[in-house]
DRENPA-3360 file (N, C-alpha, C; in nm, 2 decimals, always signed):
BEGIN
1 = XXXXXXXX = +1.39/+2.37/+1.84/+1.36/+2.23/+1.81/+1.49/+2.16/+1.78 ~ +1.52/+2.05/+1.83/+1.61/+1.98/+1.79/+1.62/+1.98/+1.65 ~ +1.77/+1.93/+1.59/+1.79/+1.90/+1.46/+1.80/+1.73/+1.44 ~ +1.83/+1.65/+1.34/+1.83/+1.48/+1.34/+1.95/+1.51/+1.26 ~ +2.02/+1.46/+1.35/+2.19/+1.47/+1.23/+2.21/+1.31/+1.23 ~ +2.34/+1.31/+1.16/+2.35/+1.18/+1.12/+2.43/+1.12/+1.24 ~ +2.50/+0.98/+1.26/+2.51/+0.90/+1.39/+2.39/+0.82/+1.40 ~ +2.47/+0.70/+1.43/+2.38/+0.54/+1.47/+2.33/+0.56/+1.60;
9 = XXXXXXXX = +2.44/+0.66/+1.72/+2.34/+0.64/+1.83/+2.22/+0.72/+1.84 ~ +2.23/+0.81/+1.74/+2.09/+0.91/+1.79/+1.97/+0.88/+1.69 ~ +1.99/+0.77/+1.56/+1.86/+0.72/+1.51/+1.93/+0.56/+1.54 ~ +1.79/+0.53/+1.57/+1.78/+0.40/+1.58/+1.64/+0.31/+1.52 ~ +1.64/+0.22/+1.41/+1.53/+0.21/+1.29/+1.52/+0.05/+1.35 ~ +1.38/+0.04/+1.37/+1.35/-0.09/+1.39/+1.22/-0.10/+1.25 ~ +1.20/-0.25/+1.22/+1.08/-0.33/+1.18/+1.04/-0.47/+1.23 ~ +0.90/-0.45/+1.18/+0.81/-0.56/+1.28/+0.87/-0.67/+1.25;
17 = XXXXXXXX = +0.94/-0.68/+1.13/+1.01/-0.85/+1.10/+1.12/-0.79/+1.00 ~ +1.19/-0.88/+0.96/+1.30/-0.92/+0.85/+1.24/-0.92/+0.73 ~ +1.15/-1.00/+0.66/+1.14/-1.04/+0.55/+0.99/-1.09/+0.54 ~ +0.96/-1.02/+0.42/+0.82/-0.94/+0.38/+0.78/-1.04/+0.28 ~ +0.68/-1.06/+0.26/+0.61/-1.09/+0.10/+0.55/-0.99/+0.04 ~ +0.56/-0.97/-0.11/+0.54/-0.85/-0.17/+0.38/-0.83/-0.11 ~ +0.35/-0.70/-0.10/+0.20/-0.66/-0.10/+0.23/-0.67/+0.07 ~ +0.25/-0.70/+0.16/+0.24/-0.75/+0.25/+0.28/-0.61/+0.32;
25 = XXXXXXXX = +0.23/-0.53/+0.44/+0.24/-0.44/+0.53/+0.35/-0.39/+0.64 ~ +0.46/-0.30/+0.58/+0.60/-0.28/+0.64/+0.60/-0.17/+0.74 ~ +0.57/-0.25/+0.85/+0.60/-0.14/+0.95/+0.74/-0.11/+0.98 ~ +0.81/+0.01/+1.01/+0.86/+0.09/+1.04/+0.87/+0.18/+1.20 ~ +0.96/+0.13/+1.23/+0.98/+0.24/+1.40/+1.11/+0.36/+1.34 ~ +1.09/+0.46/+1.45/+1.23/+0.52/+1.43/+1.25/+0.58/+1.56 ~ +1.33/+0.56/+1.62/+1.35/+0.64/+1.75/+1.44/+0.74/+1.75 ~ +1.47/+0.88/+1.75/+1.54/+0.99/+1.71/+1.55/+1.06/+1.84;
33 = XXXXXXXX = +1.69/+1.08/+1.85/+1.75/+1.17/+1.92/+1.82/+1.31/+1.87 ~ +1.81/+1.40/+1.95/+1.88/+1.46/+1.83/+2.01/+1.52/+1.93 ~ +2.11/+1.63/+1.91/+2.21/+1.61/+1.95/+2.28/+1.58/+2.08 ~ +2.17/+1.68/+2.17/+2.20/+1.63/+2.34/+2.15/+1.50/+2.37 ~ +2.10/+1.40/+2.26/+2.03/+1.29/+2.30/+1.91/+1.33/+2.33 ~ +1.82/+1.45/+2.33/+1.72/+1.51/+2.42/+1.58/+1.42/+2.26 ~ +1.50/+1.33/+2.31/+1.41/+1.31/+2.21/+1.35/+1.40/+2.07 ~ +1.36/+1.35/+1.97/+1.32/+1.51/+1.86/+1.19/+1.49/+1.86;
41 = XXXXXXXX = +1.11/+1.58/+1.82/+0.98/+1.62/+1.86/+0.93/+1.70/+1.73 ~ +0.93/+1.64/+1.61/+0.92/+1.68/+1.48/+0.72/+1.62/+1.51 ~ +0.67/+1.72/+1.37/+0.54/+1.65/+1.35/+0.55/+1.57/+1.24 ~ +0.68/+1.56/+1.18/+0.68/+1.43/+1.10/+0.80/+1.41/+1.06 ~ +0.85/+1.30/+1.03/+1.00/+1.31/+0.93/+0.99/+1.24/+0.85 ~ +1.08/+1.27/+0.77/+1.07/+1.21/+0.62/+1.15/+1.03/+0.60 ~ +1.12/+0.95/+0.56/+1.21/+0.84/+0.49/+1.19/+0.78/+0.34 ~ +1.32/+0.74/+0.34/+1.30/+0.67/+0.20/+1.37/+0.52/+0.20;
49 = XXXXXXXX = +1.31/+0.55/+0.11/+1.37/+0.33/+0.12/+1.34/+0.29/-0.08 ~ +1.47/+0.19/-0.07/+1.46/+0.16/-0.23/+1.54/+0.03/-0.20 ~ +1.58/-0.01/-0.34/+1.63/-0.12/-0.36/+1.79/-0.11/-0.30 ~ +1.86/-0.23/-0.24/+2.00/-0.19/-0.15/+2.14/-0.15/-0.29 ~ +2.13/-0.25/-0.36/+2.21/-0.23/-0.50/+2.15/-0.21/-0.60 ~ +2.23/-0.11/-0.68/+2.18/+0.00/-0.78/+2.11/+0.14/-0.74 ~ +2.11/+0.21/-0.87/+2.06/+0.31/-0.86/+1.88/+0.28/-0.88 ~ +1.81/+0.25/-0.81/+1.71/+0.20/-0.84/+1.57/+0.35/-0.81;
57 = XXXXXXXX = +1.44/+0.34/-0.82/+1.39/+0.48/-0.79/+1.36/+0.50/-0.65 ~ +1.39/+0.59/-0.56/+1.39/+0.55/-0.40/+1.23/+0.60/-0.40 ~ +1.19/+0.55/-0.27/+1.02/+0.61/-0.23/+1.06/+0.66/-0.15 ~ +0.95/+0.82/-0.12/+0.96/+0.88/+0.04/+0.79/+0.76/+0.11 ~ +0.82/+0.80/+0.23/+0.75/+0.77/+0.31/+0.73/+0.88/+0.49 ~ +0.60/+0.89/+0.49/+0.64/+1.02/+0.67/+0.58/+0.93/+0.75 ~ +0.69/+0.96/+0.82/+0.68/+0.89/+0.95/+0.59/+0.98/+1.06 ~ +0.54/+0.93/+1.12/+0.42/+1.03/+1.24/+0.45/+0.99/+1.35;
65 = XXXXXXXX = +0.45/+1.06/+1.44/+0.53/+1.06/+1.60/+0.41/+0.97/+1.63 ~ +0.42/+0.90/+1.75/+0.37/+0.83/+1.85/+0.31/+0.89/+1.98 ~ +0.21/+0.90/+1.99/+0.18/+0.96/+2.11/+0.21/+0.91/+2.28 ~ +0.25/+1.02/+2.37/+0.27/+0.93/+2.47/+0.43/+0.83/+2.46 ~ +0.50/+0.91/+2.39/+0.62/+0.82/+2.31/+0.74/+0.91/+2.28 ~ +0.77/+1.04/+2.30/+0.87/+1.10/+2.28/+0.99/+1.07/+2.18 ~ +0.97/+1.13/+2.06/+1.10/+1.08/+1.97/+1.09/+0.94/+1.90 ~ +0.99/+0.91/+1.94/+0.95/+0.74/+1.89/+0.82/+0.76/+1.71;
73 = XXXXXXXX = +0.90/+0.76/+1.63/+0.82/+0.77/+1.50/+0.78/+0.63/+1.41 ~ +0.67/+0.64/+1.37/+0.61/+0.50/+1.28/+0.54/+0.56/+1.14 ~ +0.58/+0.46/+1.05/+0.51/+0.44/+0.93/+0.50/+0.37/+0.86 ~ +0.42/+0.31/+0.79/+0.38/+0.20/+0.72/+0.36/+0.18/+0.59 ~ +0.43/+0.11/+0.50/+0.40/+0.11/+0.35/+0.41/-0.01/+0.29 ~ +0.33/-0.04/+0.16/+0.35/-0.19/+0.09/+0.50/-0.20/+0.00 ~ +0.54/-0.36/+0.09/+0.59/-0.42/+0.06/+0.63/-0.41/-0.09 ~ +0.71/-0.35/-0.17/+0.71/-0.35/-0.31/+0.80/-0.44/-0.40;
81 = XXXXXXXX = +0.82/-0.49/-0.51/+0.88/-0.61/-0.59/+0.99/-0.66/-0.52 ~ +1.04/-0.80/-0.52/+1.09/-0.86/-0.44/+1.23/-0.81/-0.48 ~ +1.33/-0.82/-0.38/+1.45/-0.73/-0.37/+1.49/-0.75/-0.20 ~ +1.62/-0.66/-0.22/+1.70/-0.63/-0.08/+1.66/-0.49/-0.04 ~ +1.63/-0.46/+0.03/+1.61/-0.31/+0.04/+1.66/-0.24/+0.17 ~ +1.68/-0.11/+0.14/+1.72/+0.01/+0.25/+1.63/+0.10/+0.30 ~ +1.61/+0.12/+0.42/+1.57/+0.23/+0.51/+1.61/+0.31/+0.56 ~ +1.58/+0.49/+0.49/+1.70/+0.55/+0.58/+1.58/+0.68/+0.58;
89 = XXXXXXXX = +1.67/+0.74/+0.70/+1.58/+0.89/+0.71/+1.65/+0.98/+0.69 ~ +1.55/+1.09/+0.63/+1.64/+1.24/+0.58/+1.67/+1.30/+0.73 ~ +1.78/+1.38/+0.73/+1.86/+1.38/+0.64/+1.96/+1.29/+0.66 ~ +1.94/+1.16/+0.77/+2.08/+1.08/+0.81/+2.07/+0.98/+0.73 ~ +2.14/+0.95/+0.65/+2.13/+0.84/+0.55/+2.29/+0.77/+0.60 ~ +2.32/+0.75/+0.71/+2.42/+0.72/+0.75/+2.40/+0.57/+0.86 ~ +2.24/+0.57/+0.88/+2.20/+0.49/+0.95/+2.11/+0.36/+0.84 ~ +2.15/+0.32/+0.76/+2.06/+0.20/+0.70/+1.98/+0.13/+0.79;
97 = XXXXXXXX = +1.85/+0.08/+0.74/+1.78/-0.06/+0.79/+1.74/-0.12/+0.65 ~ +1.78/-0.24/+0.69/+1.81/-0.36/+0.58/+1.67/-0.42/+0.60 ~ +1.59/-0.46/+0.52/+1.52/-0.58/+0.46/+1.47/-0.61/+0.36 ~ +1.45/-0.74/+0.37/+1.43/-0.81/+0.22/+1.25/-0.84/+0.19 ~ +1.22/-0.85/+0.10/+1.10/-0.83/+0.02/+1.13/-0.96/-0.11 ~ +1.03/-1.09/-0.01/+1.01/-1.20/-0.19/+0.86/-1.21/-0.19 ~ +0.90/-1.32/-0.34/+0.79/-1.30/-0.42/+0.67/-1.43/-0.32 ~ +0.56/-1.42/-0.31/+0.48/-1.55/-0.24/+0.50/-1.67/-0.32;
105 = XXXXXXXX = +0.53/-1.77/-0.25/+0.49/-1.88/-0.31/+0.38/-1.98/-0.25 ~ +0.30/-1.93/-0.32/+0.19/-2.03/-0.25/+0.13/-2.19/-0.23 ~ +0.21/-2.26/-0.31/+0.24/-2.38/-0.36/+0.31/-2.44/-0.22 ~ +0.40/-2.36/-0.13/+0.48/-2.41/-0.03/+0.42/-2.40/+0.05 ~ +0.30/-2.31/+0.10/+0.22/-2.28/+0.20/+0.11/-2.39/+0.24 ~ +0.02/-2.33/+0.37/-0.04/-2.44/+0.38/-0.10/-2.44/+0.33 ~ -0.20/-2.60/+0.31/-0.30/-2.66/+0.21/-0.37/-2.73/+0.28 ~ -0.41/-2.74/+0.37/-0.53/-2.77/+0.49/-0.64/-2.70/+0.48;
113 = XXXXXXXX = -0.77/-2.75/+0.50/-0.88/-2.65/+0.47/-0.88/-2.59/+0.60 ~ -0.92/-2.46/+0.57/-0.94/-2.36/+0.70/-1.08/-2.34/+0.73 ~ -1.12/-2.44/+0.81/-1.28/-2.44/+0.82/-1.31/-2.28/+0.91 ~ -1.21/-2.24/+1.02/-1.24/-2.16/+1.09/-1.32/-2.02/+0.97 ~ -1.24/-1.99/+0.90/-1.21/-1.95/+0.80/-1.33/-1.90/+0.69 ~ -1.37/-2.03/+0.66/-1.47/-2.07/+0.57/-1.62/-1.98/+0.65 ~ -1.62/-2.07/+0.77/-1.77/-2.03/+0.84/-1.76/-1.89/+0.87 ~ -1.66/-1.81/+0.91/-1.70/-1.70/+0.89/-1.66/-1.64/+0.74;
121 = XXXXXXXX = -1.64/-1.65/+0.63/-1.67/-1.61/+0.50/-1.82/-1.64/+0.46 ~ -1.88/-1.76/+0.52/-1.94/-1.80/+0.48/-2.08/-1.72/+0.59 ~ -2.07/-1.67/+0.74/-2.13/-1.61/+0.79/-2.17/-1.45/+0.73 ~ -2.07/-1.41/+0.66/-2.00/-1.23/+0.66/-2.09/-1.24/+0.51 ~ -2.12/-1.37/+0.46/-2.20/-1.37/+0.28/-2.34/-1.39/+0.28 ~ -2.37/-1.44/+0.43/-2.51/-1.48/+0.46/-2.53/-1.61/+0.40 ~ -2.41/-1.71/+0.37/-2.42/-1.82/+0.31/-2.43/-1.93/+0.41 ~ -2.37/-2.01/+0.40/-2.34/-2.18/+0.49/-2.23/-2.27/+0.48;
129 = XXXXXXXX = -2.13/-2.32/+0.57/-2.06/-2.42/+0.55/-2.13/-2.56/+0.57 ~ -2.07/-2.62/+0.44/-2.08/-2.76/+0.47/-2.02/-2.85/+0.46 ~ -1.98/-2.94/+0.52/-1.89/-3.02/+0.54/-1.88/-3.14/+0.45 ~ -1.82/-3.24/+0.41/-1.85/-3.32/+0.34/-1.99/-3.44/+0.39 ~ -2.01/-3.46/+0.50/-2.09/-3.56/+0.53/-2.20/-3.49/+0.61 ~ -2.24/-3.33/+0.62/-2.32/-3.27/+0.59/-2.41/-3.28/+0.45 ~ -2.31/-3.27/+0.33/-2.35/-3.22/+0.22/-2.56/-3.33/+0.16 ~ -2.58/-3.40/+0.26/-2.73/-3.45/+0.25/-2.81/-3.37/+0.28;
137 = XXXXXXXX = -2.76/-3.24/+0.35/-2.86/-3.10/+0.38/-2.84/-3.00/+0.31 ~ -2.74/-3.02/+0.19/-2.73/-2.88/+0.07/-2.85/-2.85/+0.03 ~ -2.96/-2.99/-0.10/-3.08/-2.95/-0.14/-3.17/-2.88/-0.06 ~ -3.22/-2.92/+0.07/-3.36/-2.87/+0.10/-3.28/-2.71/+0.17 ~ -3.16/-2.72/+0.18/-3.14/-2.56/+0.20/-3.13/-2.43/+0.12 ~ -3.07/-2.52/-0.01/-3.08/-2.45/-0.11/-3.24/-2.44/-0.15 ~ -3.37/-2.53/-0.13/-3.47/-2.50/-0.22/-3.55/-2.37/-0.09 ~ -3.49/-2.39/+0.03/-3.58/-2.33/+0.14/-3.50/-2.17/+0.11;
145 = XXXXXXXX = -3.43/-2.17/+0.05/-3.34/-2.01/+0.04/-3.36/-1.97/-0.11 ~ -3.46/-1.98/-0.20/-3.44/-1.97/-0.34/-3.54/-1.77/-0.35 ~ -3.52/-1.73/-0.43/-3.57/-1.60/-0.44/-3.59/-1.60/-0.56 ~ -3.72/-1.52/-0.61/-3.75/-1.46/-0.71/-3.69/-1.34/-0.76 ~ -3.62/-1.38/-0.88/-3.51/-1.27/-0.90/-3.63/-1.21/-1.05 ~ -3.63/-1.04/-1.04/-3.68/-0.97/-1.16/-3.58/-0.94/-1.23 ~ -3.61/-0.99/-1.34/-3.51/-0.90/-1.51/-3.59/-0.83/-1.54 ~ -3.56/-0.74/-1.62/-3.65/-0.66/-1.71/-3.65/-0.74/-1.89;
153 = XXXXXXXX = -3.74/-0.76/-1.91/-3.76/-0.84/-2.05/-3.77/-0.69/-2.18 ~ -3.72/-0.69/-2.20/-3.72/-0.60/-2.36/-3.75/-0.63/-2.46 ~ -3.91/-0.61/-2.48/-3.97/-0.61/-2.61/-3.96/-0.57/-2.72 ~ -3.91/-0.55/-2.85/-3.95/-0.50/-2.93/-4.06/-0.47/-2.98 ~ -4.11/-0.35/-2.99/-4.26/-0.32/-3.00/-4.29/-0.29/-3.14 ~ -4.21/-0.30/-3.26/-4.25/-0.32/-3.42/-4.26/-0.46/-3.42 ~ -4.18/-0.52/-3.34/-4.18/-0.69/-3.42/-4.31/-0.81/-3.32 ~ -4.36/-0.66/-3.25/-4.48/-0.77/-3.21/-4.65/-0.80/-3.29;
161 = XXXXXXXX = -4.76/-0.88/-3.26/-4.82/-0.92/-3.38/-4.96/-0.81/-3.35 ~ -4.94/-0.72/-3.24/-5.05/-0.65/-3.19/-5.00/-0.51/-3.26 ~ -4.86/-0.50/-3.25/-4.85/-0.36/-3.32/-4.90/-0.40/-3.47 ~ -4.86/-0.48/-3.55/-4.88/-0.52/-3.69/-5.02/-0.49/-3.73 ~ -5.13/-0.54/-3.61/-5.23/-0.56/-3.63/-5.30/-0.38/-3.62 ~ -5.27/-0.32/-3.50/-5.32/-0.20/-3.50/-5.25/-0.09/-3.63 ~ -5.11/-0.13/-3.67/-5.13/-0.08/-3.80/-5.18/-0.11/-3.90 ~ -5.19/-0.24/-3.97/-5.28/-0.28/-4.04/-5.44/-0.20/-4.06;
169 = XXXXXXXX = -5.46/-0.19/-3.91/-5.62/-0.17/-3.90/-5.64/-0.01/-3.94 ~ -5.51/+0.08/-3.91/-5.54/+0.23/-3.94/-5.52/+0.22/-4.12 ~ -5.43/+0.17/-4.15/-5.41/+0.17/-4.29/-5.55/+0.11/-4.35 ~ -5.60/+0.01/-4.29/-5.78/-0.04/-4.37/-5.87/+0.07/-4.37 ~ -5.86/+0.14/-4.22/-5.97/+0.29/-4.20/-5.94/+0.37/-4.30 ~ -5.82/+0.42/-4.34/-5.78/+0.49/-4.43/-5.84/+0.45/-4.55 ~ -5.82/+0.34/-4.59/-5.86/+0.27/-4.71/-6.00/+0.29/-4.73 ~ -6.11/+0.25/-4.66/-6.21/+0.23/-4.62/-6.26/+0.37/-4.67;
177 = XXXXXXXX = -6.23/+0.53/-4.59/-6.27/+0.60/-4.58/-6.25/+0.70/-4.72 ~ -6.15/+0.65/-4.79/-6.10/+0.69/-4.92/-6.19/+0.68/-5.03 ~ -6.19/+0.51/-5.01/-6.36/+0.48/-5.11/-6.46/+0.49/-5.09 ~ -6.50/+0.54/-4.98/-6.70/+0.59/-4.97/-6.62/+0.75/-4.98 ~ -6.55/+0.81/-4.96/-6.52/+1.00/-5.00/-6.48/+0.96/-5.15 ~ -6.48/+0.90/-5.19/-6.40/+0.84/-5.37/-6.32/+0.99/-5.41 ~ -6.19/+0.94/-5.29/-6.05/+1.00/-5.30/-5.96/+0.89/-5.37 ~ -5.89/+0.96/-5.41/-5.80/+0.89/-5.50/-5.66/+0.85/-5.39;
% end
C-alpha cells in the first residue's frame, strides 16, 4: 500500500467554500498521492484542523475514500467558533488548507418574507398560509379545524361531598347499632 508523505504535489486539500458560518457544514476533499504519484487507496485517513494562531485544541476528523474515485477522500464536520483555521492530514502537516469560520449575523441578512418557505412549513405542520388579504378566511378555518382535546381532571376523593356523606353514614350505622346492643 502506498504511504502519504509529506509534499504539496502529492496532497492536494480542497473545500466547498472559503468561509463558513459557525454551525454551518465543512466539507473537505483530499486528493492523495502517494510517492510514485500512484493514487493511495487507504480505507480512511486521518485530519485535523484547529485554530491557525496559537496553540489552540486541534480536532481529528476521517476522511472516507470516494467511490469510483481513486485517492480522492471526503469529510465533513461543523463549522466550530469563529476563527482562522487549518487543515492538515496525518502524517503531512506540511500541506495546510486555510479557512475562516464567523459568527452569523442575522440582522445583515435577508428580511423579506419567504412565502415559498412558509407554505411548505406550513404544509409539513398540517397548518395553512395566509396572506395578509386572505386573513378574512382565518375564523371559519380555524372554527371548521377545532378538536376536542381530553385532560384528565383529578379529583380529590376526601374533599368531595359524596365521600363525606358515605362516611358520615358508616359512622351513624355504627352509632345506631351501638345503642340498640347498648355498647358503650
Amino acid at each position: 500500500m502506498p504511504r502519504l508523505l509529506g509534499g504539496s504535489k502529492r496532497t492536494q486539500l480542497t473545500t466547498d467554500r472559503q468561509n463558513y458560518l459557525t454551525g454551518d457544514r465543512v466539507s473537505v476533499y483530499a486528493r492523495l498521492y502517494g510517492v510514485g504519484f500512484e493514487p493511495v487507496q487507504e480505507a480512511a485517513v486521518q485530519g485535523i484542523y484547529g485554530l491557525k494562531e496559537g496553540h489552540s485544541v486541534k480536532s481529528e476528523v476521517t476522511l472516507r475514500p470516494i467511490p469510483e474515485q481513486p485517492g480522492l477522500y471526503r469529510a465533513e464536520f461543523v463549522a466550530p467558533a469563529p476563527g482562522n483555521y487549518q487543515f492538515f492530514i496525518q502524517p503531512d502537516l506540511t500541506t495546510p488548507l486555510d479557512f475562516n469560520v464567523v459568527a452569523p449575523q442575522f440582522e445583515l441578512g435577508e428580511t423579506a418574507m419567504n412565502e415559498t418557505l412558509l407554505r411548505e412549513m406550513a404544509a409539513a405542520s398540517g397548518g395553512a398560509f395566509f396572506r395578509e388579504e386572505d386573513l378574512h378566511r382565518l375564523p371559519e378555518t380555524i372554527s371548521a379545524k377545532t378538536e376536542r382535546v381530553r385532560s384528565p381532571l383529578e379529583v380529590e376523593l376526601w374533599s368531595s361531598p359524596l365521600y363525606f356523606l358515605l362516611l358520615l353514614g358508616v359512622v351513624t350505622m355504627e352509632w345506631l347499632l351501638r345503642k340498640r346492643s347498648e355498647l358503650k
